[in-house]
C-alpha positions, 0 to 999 in steps of 0.5 A: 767047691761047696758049703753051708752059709750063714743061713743053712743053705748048701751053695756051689762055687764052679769056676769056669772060663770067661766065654761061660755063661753064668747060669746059678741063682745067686750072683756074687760080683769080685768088683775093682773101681779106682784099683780098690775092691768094692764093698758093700755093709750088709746089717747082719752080715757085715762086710761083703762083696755086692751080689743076690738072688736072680729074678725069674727071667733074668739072665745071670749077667743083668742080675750082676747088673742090677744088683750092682746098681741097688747095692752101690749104685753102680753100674757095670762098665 
């Protein structure tokens, strides 16, 4: 599936197994903790699930990680 975002640019989604790697640049976590999504309050964007950019060198599953953890200040179990 793909689609144009707020700011214009193209994004994929590609749903896959759970034994795929992830490897996009971007990372967007569907997070539940005590059986409730978490959210985050983006300034201009409102209301959305944590996620980012990946760094250069980082795997696709430590950015989910880190960007859990600056977003909400959680961490992945």
């Amino acid at each position: 599936m793909q689609f144009t975002d707020q700011e214009h640019d193209k994004v994929t989604l590609d749903y896959r197994t759970e034994h795929d790697e992830p490897t996009g640049q971007h990372v967007l976590m569907i997070t539940r903790m005590d059986d409730q999504f978490l959210l985050t309050k983006h300034r201009q964007r409102g209301i959305e699930f944590p996620g980012g950019k990946r760094e250069a060198g980082e795997s696709s599953r430590d950015a989910m990680a880190r960007e859990l953890f600056e977003e909400t200040g959680g961490k992945v179990k």
